[in-house]
C-alpha positions as CSV (number, residue, x, y, z in Angstrom):
1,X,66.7,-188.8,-58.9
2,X,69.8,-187.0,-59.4
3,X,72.2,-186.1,-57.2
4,X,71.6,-182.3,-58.0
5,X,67.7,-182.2,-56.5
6,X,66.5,-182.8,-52.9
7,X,63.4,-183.8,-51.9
8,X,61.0,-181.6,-50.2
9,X,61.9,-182.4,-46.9
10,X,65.5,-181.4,-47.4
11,X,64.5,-178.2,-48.9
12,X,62.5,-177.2,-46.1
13,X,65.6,-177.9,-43.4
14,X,67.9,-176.0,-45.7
15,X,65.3,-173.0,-46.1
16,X,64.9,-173.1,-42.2
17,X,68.7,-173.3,-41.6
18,X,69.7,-170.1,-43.6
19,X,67.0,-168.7,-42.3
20,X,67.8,-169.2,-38.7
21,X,71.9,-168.1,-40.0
22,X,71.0,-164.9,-41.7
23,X,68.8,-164.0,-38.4
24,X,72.4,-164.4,-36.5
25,X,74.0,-162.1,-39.0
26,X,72.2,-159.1,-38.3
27,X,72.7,-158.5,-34.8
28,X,72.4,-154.8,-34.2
29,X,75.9,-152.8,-33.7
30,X,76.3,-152.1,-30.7
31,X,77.8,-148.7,-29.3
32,X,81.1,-149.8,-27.8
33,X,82.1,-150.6,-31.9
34,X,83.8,-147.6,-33.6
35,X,85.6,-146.6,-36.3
36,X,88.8,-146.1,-34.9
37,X,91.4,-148.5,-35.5
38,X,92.2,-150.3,-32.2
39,X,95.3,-150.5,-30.7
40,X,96.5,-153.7,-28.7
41,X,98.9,-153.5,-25.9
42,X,101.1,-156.2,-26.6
43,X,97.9,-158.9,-26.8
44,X,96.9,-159.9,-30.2
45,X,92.9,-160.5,-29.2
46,X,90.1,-158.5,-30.1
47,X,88.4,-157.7,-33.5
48,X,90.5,-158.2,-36.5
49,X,92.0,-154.9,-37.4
50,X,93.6,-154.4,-41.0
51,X,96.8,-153.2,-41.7
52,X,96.0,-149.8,-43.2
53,X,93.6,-149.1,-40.5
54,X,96.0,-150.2,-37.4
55,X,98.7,-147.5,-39.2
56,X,101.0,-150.6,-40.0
57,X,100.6,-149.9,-43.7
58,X,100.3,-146.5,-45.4
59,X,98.1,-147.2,-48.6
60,X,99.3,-146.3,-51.8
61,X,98.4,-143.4,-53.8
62,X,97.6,-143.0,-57.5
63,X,100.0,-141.5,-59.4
64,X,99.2,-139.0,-62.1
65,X,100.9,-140.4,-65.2
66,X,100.7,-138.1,-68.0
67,X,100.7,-140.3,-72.1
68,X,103.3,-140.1,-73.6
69,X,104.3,-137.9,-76.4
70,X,103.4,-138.3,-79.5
71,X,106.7,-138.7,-81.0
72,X,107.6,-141.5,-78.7
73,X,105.6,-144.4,-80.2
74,X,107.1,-144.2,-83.7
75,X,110.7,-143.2,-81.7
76,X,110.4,-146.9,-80.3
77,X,110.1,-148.4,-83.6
78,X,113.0,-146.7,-85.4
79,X,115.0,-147.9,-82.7
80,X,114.2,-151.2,-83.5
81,X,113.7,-151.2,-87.1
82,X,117.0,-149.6,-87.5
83,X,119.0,-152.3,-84.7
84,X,117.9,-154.8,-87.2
85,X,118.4,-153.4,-90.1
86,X,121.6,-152.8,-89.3
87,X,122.5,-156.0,-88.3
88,X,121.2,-157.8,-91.2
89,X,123.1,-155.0,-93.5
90,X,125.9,-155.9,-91.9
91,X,126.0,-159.7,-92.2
92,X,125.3,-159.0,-95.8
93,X,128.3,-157.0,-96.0
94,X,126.5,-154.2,-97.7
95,X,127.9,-151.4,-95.1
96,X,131.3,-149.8,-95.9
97,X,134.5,-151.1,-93.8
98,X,133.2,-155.0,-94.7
99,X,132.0,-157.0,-91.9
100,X,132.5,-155.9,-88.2
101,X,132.0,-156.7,-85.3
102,X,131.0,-152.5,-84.3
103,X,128.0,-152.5,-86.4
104,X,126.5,-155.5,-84.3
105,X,127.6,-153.8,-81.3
106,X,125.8,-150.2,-82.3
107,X,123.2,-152.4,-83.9
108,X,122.4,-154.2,-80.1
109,X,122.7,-150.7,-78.8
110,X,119.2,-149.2,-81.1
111,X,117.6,-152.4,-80.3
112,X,118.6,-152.0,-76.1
113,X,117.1,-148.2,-76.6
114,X,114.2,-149.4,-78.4
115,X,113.4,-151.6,-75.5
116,X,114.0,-149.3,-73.0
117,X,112.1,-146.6,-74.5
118,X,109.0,-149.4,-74.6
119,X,109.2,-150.0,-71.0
120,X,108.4,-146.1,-70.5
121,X,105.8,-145.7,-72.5
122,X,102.4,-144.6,-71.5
């Protein structure tokens, strides 16, 4: 027999047993419990109380977040399209003024936008 089954007689105890445990679940409430958050005086016993309901945490609110426009997606990839292009342009000394060092830094720059316009979009 595998170790997966139990024989009758352990069914029956285990059937018995939850039994018996889901009796002691439902006790009736009683009418000293209420909805109220409880406050301790300086003793920490009692029912568990949560944080939001004690007042020690406010709970966040949803935030209405309006999409973005429609401009913005193809904004974020001429950014980066044109940080690289102009890059690789200028390693390939195709731009005017041969290579320099400004075109990589105004080429980081588009890319640095591009990113930062992606981390706003919605």
């Amino acid at each position: 027999m595998g170790q997966g089954y139990r024989s009758g007689a352990q069914k029956e105890k285990g059937l018995v047993l939850f039994g018996i445990m889901s009796l002691l679940k439902r006790r009736p409430k009683t009418e000293t419990t209420s909805a109220k958050p409880v406050r301790h005086d300086g003793s920490r016993t009692g029912r568990y109380v949560s944080p939001v309901e004690s007042g020690r945490v406010t709970p966040k609110t949803a935030k209405e977040s309006d999409p973005s426009p429609s401009w913005y997606g193809p904004m974020i990839l001429a950014l980066l399209i044109l940080g690289v292009l102009l890059i690789t342009l200028n390693y390939l000394a195709v731009l005017p003024g041969s290579v320099s060092p400004w075109y990589l830094v105004v080429g980081l720059g588009f890319i640095f936008g591009g990113f930062t316009f992606a981390t706003r979009y919605k």
